[in-house]
DOMARVEX-198666 format. One record per residue (C-alpha): residue in three letters; x, y, z. Coordinates in steps of 0.02 Angstrom, whole numbers, padded with zeros to 5 digits, always signed. Layout:
! DOMARVEX-198666
ALAXYZ...
This chain:
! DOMARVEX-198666
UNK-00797-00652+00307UNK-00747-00604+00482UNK-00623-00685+00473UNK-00555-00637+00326UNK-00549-00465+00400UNK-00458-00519+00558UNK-00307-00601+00440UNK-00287-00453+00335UNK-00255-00320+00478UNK-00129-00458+00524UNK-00048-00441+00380UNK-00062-00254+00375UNK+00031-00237+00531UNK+00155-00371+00511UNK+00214-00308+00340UNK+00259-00141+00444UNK+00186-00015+00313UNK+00065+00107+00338UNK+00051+00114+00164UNK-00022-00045+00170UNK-00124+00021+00281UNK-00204+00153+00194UNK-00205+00081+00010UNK-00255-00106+00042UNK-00442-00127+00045UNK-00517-00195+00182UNK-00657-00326+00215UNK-00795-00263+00326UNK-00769-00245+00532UNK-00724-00397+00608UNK-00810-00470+00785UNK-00763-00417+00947UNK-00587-00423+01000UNK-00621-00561+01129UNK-00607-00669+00987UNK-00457-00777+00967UNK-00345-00694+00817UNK-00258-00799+00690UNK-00084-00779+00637UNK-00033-00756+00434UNK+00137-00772+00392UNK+00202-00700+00222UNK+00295-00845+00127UNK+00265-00830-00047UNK+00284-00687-00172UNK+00108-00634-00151UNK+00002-00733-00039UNK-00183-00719-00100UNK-00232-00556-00123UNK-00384-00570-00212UNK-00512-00494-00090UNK-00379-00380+00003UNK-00283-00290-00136UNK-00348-00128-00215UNK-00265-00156-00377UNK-00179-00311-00491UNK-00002-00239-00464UNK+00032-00231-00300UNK+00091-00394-00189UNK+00198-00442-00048UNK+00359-00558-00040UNK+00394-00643+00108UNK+00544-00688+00205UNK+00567-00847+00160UNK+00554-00801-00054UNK+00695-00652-00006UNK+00795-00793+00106UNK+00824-00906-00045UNK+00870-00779-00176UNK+01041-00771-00245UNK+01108-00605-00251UNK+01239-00519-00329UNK+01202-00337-00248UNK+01079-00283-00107UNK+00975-00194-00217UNK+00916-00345-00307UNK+00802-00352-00176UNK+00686-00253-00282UNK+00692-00345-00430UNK+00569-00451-00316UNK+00454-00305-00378UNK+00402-00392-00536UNK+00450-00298-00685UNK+00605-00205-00605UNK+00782-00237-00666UNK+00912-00180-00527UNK+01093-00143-00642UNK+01246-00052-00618UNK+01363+00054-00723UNK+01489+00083-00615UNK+01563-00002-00438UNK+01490-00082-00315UNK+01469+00035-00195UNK+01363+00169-00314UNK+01157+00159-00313UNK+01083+00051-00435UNK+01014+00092-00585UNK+00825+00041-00612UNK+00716-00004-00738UNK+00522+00003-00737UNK+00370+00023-00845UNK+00470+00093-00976UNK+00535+00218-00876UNK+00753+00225-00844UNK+00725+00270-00685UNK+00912+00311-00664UNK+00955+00294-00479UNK+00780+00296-00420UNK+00673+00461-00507UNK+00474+00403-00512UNK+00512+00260-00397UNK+00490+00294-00225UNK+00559+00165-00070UNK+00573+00166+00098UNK+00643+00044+00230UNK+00582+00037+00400UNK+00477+00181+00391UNK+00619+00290+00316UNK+00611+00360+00135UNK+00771+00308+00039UNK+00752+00428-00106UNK+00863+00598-00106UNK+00804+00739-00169UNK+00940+00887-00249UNK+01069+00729-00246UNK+01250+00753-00296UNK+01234+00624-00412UNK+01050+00617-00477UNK+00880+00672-00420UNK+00792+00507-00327UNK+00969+00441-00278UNK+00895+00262-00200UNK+01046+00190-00118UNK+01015+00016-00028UNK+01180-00051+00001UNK+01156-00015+00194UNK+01033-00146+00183UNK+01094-00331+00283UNK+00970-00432+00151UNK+00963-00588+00294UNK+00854-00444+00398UNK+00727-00411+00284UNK+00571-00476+00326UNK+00475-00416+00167UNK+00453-00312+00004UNK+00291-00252-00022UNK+00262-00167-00201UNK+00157-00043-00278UNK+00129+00003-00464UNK+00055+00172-00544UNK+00008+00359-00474UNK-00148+00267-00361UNK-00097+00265-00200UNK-00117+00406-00088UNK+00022+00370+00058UNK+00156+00374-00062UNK+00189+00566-00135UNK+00361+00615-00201UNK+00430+00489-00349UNK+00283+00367-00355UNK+00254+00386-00539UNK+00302+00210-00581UNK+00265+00140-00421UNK+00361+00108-00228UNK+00427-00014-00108UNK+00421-00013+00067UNK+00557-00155+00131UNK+00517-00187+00316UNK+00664-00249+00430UNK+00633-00405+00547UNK+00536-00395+00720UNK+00605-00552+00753UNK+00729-00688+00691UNK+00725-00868+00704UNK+00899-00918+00776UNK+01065-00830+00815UNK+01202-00842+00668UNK+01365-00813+00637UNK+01455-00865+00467UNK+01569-00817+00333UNK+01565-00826+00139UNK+01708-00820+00015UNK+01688-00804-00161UNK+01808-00784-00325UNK+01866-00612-00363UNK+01925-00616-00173UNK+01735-00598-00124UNK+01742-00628+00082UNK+01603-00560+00205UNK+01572-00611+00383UNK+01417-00584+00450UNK+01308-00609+00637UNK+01129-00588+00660UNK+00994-00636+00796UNK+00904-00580+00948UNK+00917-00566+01097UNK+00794-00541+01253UNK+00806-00376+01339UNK+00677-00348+01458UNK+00504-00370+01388UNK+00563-00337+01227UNK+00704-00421+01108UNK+00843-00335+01016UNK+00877-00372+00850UNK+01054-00356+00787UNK+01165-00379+00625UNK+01340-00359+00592UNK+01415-00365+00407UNK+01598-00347+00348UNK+01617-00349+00163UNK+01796-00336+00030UNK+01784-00374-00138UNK+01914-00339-00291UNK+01784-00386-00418UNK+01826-00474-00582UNK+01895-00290-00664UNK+02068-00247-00719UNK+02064-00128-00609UNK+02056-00198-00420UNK+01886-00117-00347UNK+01953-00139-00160UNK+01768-00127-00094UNK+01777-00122+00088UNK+01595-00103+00159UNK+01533-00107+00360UNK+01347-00129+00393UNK+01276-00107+00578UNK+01104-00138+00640UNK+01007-00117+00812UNK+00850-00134+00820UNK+00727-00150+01000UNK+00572-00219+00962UNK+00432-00212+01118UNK+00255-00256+01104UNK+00161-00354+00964UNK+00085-00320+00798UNK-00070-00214+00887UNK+00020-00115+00998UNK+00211-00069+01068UNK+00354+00019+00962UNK+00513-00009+00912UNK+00692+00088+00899UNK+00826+00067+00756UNK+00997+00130+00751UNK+01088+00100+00575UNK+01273+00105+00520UNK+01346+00112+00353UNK+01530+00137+00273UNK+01610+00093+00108UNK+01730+00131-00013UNK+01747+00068-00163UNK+01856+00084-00331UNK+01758+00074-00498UNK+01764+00034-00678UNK+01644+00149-00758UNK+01538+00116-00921UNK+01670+00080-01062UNK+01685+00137-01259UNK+01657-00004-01380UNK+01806+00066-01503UNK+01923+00038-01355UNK+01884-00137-01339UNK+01877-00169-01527UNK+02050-00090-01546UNK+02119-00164-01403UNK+02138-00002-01310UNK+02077-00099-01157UNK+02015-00266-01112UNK+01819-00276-01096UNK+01847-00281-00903UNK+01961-00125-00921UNK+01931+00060-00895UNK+01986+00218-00962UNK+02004+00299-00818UNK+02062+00210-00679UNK+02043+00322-00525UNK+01862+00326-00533UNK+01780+00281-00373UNK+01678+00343-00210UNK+01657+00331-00011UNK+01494+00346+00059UNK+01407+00315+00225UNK+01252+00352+00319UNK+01205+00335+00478UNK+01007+00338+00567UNK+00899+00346+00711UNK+00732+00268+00684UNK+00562+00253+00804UNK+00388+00188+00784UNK+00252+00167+00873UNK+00079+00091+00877UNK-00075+00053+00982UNK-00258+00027+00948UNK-00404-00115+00921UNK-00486-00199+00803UNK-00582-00027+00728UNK-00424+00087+00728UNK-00251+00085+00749UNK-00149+00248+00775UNK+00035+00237+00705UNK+00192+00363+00737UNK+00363+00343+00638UNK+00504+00462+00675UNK+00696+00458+00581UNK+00850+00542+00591UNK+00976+00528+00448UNK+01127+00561+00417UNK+01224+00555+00259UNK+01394+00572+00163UNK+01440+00550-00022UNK+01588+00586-00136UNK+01580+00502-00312UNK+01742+00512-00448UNK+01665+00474-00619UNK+01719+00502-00802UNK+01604+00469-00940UNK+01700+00580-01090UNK+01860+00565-01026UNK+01940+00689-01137UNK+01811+00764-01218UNK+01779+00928-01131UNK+01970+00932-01049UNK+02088+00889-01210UNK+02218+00891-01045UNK+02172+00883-00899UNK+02022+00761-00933UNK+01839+00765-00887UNK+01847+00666-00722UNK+01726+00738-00599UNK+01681+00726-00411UNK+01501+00729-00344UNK+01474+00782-00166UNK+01308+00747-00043UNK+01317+00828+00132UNK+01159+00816+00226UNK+01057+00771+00388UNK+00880+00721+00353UNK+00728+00729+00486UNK+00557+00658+00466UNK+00408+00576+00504UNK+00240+00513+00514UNK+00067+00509+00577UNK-00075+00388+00530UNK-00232+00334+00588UNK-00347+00219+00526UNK-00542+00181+00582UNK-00675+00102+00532UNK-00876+00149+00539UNK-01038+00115+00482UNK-01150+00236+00382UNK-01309+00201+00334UNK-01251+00005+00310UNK-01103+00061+00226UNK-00933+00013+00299UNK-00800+00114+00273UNK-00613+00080+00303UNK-00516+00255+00311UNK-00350+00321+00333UNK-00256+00498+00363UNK-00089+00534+00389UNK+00031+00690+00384UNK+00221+00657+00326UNK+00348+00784+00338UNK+00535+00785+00290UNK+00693+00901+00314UNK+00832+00896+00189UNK+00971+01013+00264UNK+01091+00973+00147UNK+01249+01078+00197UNK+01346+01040+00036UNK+01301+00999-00128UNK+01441+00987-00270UNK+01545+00960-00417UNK+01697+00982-00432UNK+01820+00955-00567UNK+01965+00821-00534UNK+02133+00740-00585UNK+02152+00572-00503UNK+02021+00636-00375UNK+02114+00790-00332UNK+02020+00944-00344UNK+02041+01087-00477UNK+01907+01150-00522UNK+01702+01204-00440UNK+01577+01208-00569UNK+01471+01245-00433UNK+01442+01215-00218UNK+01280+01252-00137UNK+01179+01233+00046UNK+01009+01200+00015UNK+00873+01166+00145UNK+00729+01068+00058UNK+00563+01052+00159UNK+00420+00936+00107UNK+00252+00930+00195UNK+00107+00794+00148UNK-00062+00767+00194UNK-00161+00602+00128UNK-00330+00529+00153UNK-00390+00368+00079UNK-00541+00264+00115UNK-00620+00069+00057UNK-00798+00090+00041UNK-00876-00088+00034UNK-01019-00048-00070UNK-01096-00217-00110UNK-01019-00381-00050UNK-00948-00386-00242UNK-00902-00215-00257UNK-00787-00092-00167UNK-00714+00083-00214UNK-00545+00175-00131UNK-00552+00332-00167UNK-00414+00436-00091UNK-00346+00611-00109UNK-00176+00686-00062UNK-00078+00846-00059UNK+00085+00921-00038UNK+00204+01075-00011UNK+00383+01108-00031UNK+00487+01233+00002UNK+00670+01260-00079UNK+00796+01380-00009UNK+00966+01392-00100UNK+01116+01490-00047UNK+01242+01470-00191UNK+01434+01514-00232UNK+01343+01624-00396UNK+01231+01771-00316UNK+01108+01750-00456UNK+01062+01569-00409UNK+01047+01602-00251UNK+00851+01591-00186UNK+00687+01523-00121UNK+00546+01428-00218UNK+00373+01343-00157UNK+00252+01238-00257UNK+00105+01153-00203UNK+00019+01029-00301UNK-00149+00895-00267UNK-00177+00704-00301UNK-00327+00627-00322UNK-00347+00458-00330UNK-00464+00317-00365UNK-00477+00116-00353UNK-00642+00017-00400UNK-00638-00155-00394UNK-00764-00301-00424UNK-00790-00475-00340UNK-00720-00602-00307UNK-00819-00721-00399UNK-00741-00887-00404UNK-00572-00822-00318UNK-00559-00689-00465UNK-00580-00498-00452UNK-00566-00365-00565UNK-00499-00184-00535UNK-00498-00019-00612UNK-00363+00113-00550UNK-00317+00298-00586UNK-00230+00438-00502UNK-00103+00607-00543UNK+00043+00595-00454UNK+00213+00675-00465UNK+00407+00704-00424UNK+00516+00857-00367UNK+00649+00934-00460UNK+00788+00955-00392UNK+00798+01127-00285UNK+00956+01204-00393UNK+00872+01199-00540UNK+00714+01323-00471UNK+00821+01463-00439UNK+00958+01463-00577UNK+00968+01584-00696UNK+01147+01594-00727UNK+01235+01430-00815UNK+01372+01365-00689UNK+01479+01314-00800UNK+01523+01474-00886UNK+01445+01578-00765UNK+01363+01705-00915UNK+01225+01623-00997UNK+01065+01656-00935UNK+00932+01506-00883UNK+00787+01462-00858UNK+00728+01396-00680UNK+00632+01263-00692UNK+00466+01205-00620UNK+00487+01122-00443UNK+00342+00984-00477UNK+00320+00886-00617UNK+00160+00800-00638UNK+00128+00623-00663UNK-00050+00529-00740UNK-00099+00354-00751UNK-00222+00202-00768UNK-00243+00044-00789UNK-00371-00119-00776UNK-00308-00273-00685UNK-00365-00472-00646UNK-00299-00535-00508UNK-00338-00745-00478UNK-00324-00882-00369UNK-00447-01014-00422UNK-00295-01133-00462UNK-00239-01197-00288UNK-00094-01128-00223UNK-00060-01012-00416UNK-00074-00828-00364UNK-00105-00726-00529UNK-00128-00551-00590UNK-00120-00470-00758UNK-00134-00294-00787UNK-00145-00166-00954UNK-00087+00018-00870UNK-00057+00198-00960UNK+00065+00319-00894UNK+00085+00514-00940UNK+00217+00648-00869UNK+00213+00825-00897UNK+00385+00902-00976UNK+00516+00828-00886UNK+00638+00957-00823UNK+00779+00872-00733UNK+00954+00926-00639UNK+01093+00843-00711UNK+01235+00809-00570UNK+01345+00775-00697UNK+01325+00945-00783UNK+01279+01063-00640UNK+01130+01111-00752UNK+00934+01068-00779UNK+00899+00980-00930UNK+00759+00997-01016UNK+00655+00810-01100UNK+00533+00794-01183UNK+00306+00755-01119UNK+00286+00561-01132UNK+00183+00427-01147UNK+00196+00253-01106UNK+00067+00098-01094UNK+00087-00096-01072UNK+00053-00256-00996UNK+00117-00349-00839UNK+00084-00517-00791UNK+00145-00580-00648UNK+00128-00783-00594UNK+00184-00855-00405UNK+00123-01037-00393UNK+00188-01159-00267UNK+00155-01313-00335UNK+00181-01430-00182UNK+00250-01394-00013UNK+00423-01425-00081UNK+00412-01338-00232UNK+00375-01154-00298UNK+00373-01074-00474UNK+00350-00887-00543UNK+00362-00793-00709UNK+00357-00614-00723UNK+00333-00539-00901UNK+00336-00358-00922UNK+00308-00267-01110UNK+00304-00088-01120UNK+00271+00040-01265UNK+00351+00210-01232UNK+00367+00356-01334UNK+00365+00561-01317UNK+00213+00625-01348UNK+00251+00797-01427UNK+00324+00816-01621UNK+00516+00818-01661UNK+00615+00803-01817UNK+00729+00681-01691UNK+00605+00525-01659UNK+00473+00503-01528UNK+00582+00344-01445UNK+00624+00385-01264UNK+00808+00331-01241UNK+00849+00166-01137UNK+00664+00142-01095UNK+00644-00055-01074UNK+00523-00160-01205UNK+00515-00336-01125UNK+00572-00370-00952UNK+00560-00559-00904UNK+00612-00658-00728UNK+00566-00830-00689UNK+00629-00928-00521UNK+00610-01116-00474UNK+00637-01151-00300UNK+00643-01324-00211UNK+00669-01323-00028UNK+00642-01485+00088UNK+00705-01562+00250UNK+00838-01431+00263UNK+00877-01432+00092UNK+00835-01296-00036UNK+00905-01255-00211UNK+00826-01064-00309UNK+00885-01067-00508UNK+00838-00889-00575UNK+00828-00828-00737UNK+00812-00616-00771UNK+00798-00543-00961UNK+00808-00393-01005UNK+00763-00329-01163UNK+00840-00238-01311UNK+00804-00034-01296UNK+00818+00099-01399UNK+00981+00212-01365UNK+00939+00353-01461UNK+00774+00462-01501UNK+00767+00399-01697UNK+00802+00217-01645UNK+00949+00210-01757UNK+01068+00150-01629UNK+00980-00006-01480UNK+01031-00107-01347UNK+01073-00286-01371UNK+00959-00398-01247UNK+01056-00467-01067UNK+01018-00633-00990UNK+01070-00688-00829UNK+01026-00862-00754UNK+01101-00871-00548UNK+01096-01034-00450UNK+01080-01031-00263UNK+01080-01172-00148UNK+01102-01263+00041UNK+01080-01381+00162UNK+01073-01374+00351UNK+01140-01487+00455UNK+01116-01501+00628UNK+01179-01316+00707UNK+01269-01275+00531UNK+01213-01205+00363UNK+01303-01221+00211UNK+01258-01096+00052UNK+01342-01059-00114UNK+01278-00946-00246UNK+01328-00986-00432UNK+01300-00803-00506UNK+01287-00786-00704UNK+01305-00972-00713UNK+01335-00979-00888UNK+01462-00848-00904UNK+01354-00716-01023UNK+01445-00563-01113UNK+01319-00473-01092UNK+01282-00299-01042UNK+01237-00230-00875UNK+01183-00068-00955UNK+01210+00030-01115UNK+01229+00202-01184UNK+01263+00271-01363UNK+01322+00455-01345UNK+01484+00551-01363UNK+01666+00548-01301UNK+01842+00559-01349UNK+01983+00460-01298UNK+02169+00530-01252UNK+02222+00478-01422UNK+02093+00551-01525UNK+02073+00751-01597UNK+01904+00751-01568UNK+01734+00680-01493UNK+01661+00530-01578UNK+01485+00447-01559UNK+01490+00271-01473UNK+01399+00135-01376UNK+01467+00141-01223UNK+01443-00016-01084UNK+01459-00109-00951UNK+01484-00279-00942UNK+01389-00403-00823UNK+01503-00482-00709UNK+01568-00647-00762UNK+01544-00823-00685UNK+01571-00828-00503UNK+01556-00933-00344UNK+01526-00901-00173UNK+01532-01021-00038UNK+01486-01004+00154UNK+01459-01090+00329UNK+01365-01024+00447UNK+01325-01076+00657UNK+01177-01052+00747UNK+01160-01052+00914
C-alpha cells in the first residue's frame, strides 16, 4: 500500500494538474522520504486507476496514445476524452465545435479546459460564450490529456457542467526534430521541437509553420505560425517552470451550406454561398509555475498572462435579413487576460483517519477592450449592431478532501465557491453597467473497494457557467435600439450524478462504465451572432458511458468508447421537449500496433443521428470517419503519413435545420443546412533527429 501511495503523487505531479491534485483520491501517507521513489510513466489511455480515481469517468492519456493519433485538427486532441466529438462548421482556423453528454457544447459552453495551467475558455466571446480555441496547440508537445466528467470536482468552477480537460505541455522531450509534411489539398507544415540544456534546467522549444487550401471551391489559404518556449528547472517535487506562447493565422472559410443549393446545383457540395467568409486570430502568453514540498504536502503557484485577438466574417442567412446588402457579419475579441493560482495539499491523521486535502484560490481578469459585431460586405464594415469594453473579474475558492475511511471505503467530499463581477461600458447608455453574482458548489465522491481490482463509485455535485457579461446589463435590444429587455442572470446553475465501475481484473484491460444524470437551470445565453441573450429552455439529460483501453501485448493496444445519451427539456411546450443537435450515440474505437520502430493507429469515430428541431420532425443523418496513421523509424529519420477519412465518406461534419434565403429567392425558406467532412486525403512526412 505504501507504495501505491508513492506512485500516485508521481503521477499527480507529472500529469501537471492541480486538479488532479485535489480531485484524485489518495491512498494513505506513504513512508519516509528516504525511501527510494519509483517512476510511473503515462502510456496508455488510462493507466489503472482503480484505487486512485474518485469517479468511473475520469482517466489520463499518455504521450505515447496522443503521439500515434492521426489528426485532422489540433482539437482532436480531446476527442481522446471518451465520448467527445471535436467538428467544425466553418474553416480551419475557427474553434471547434464539441459534443458531449448530450450537450452541443458549441465552441466550448459547460466544458471547461485548460493547457499548462491556463484556462482556454472565453467568457463574453465575440463569437460564443466558452469560445475553446486550441489551434495554438503544437500536438507533438503534449505530454497528456487528463479528463473529467460531471459537476463533482471542486478545482474546476466556470463551464464544468459536462466535464474538463487539463492538456499539460512536455517537461521534457526525447530527441531533437526537425521535419516537414505535405499533404493533398496543398497541405505543407514544417515543424522543430526538442530541448536543450540551459543551466540546471532544459528549455523546451517548438516551431510550426502551417498553409493549407483545403479541398473547398473556395481556396481557404490557411497560413498558421505556432511558437513555444518553455524553461523547465527542477523535478516533479519541487522547481518551476516558464512558458512563452505564440500564435497567428488566417484563414478563408466555407461556412455551413443549404441543401437546396446543392440539390439545384446552385453550388457544388464543397461550395459556398458566400465566399468572403473568413477570420485572423492570434494570441500570445506568458506562463509560470511553481512547486516545492514532501511527501505530506506540496504547495503549487501558477501565474498567466494572455493576450488575444479575433475577427471572424460569417454568413449563415445570407440574404435573409439584408435582401441587398446581405447578412454577412464580423465578430470582434479584444482582450488581455491575467490569472492564477494557489494550491496546497497535506495530509494528516485524525483519530486513525487519514485525510488527503486540498485548497486553492483562482482568480482571473478579462479586460476585454473590444467586443463586437459589425455588419459587412466582403468584410468591409457598414454597419455596428453593437461595440462594448467590458472588464470581467472571477474569483474562486475550493476545498476538497479523500477521507480513507476503511481500507475498502473512501469519501471526497469537497466544496467550492465563486464571485464575479461584470462591468460594461457600451455604445447604448442603457446597457451600459455593473453586475455581481455569487454562487456555492458542493460536492461529493464515495467510492468502495477494490475488491478483486474492481471499485465502485457514487458521485454528485451543483456546478455552473457564466453568462456572458452583455447580456446582465441590457435592457435595450441592439439591433433596433427600442425594444426593451430583459438582463439576464449572470450564473446558471448546473446538477448532476451518477454511479460508476471502474475494472482491471483482466490483465492489461482498463475498464469503466458509468450511468450519470445531468440538470441545468434555464439557460439564458448571448448570442454573438445576434448581439442579444437568448432565452432556452430547463433540461434534463441521463445516459451511459463505457469506456474500454486494453493493451493486449506489448505490441498491440485496443479501445472502444460508447457513449448513449437521453436528453430532453424538462418544462412543457406545445414545440417538443427534444433539445436541438444534442448527440444520442457517440462511438470511437482505435487499434494500434507499434514495434521495433514501427507503428500503424486505424481509428474509427461515429457520431450519431440528432434531432435538429424541438418536435423531432427534422434529424441529423449519422457521420463515420475511419483515419489511418502510420511510420517507421529508421536510424536518425522518421517517416509518417496519415490517411484521413480513408474511405472517402459524404458525410456531415455538422448539421443544422433552420432558416435562410438565397440571392435568388423572395423570401426565407426552412432548410438543413451542412457541412461536409473533408474528403480522402494524404499526408506524408520525414522527419531528423539529432
Amino acid at each position: 500500500m505504501p507504495q501505491f501511495k508513492l506512485s500516485r503523487t508521481l503521477l499527480l505531479i507529472a500529469a501537471g494538474s492541480p486538479l488532479m491534485a485535489a480531485d484524485v483520491v489518495t491512498p494513505p501517507p506513504a513512508p519516509p522520504v528516504s525511501e527510494a521513489l519509483p517512476t510511473i510513466v503515462v502510456q496508455g489511455r488510462q493507466d489503472d486507476l482503480v484505487g486512485i480515481a474518485a469517479t468511473a469517468s475520469e482517466g489520463t492519456t499518455g504521450r505515447e496514445q496522443l503521439q500515434w493519433r492521426p489528426l485532422l485538427r489540433p482539437g482532436e486532441l480531446l476527442e481522446t476524452v471518451p465520448g467527445l466529438i471535436a467538428t467544425q462548421h466553418s474553416g480551419t482556423g475557427k474553434a471547434n465545435q464539441y459534443f458531449l453528454r448530450g450537450f452541443n457544447l458549441d465552441h466550448g459552453t459547460d466544458f471547461a479546459t485548460s493547457v499548462d495551467g491556463m484556462p482556454v475558455n472565453m467568457p463574453t466571446h465575440g463569437h460564443g460564450q466558452g469560445y475553446t480555441d486550441v489551434n495554438f496547440l503544437i500536438p507533438e508537445l503534449v505530454d497528456n490529456v487528463t479528463y473529467w466528467k460531471g459537476p463533482y470536482h471542486a478545482a474546476i468552477g466556470d463551464f464544468s457542467a459536462a466535464g474538463g480537460a487539463h492538456i499539460a505541455l512536455a517537461d521534457t522531450l526525447p530527441a531533437n526534430t526537425v521535419g516537414v509534411t505535405i499533404g493533398t489539398d496543398a497541405y505543407i507544415r514544417g515543424l522543430a521541437t526538442g530541448n536543450i540544456a540551459v543551466g540546471e534546467g532544459r528549455l523546451v522549444y517548438g516551431l510550426e509553420a502551417l498553409g493549407y487550401d483545403g479541398p473547398w471551391v473556395n481556396d481557404e489559404n490557411l497560413l498558421k505560425g505556432n511558437g513555444v518556449l518553455r524553461y523547465v528547472n527542477g523535478d516533479q517535487r519541487n522547481g518551476w517552470n516558464v512558458t512563452l506562447m505564440g500564435y497567428g493565422s488566417e484563414w478563408d472559410s466555407t461556412d455551413q451550406i443549404p441543401s437546396r443549393a446543392v440539390e439545384d446545383g446552385t453550388i457544388d457540395r464543397l461550395g459556398a454561398i458566400d465566399p468572403t467568409t473568413g477570420g485572423e486570430s492570434s494570441r500570445f502568453s506568458l506562463s509560470g509555475g511553481w512547486h516545492a514540498g514532501d511527501q505530506d504536502q506540496q504547495t503549487r503557484v501558477s501565474l498567466y498572462a494572455i493576450a488575444y485577438r479575433m475577427n471572424l466574417w460569417s454568413n449563415f442567412t445570407y440574404f435573409e435579413a439584408d435582401p441587398v446588402n446581405g447578412d454577412q457579419f464580423e465578430q470582434v475579441d479584444r482582450r488581455t487576460i491575467l490569472g492564477g493560482e494557489v494550491t496546497h495539499r497535506w495530509q494528516t491523521d485524525v483519530g486513525g483517519v487519514q485525510f488527503d486535502t486540498t485548497a486553492g484560490v483562482q482568480i482571473r481578469t478579462d479586460l476585454i477592450s473590444e467586443v463586437g459585431l459589425h455588419q459587412t460586405v466582403e468584410r468591409d464594415r457598414i454597419g455596428t449592431v453593437r461595440s462594448d469594453e467590458v472588464q470581467e473579474y472571477a474569483l474562486g475558492a475550493f476545498v476538497s478532501s479523500t477521507i480513507f475511511v476503511t481500507e475498502w471505503f473512501r469519501a471526497v467530499p469537497g466544496f467550492r465557491a465563486d464571485l464575479y463581477h461584470f462591468d460594461v461600458e457600451a455604445e447604448i447608455p442603457e446597457n451600459t453597467g455593473t453586475e455581481s453574482d455569487a454562487i456555492a458548489s458542493p460536492k461529493l465522491a464515495l467510492v468502495f473497494g477494490p475488491w478483486e481490482h474492481t471499485e465502485l463509485s457514487v458521485a454528485g455535485g451543483l456546478g455552473f457557467h457564466s453568462n456572458d457579461a452583455r447580456g446582465t446589463t441590457t435592457t435595450i435590444d441592439p439591433n433596433d435600439g427600442v425594444t426593451s429587455l430583459d438582463p439576464v442572470d449572470p450564473l446558471v446553475r448546473s446538477t448532476g450524478a451518477e454511479i460508476g465501475i471502474r475494472t482491471s481484473i483482466v490483465d492489461g484491460l482498463r475498464s469503466s462504465i458509468s450511468l450519470w444524470w445531468l440538470e441545468i437551470d434555464s439557460e439564458l445565453l448571448f448570442i454573438g451572432d445576434a448581439g442579444t441573450t437568448e432565452a432556452t429552455r430547463p433540461s434534463e439529460r441521463w445516459g451511459i458511458e463505457w469506456s474500454n483501453y486494453w493493451r493486449v501485448a506489448p505490441w498491440l493496444d485496443l479501445d472502444l468508447d460508447y457513449a448513449w445519451t437521453h436528453a430532453e427539456f424538462s418544462d412543457s411546450d406545445a414545440g417538443g421537449d427534444h433539445i436541438p443537435g444534442s448527440p444520442e450515440q457517440i462511438v470511437g474505437a482505435g487499434v494500434t500496433v507499434h514495434h521495433e520502430g514501427w507503428f500503424a493507429s486505424l481509428r474509427l469515430r461515429y457520431f450519431g443521428p440528432r434531432p435538429l428541431i424541438e418536435d423531432n420532425s427534422e434529424r441529423s443523418d449519422s457521420t463515420t470517419l475511419v483515419n489511418l496513421g502510420a511510420g517507421y523509424t529508421w536510424k536518425q529519420l522518421a517517416f509518417t503519413i496519415e490517411v484521413l477519412n480513408l474511405f472517402d465518406s459524404k458525410d456531415h461534419d455538422i448539421d443544422y435545420f433552420y432558416a435562410s434565403q438565397l440571392a435568388s429567392e423572395g423570401a426565407p425558406v426552412d432548410d438543413l443546412h451542412y457541412h461536409p467532412v473533408e474528403p480522402f486525403a494524404v499526408r506524408g512526412g520525414v522527419a531528423y533527429t539529432f
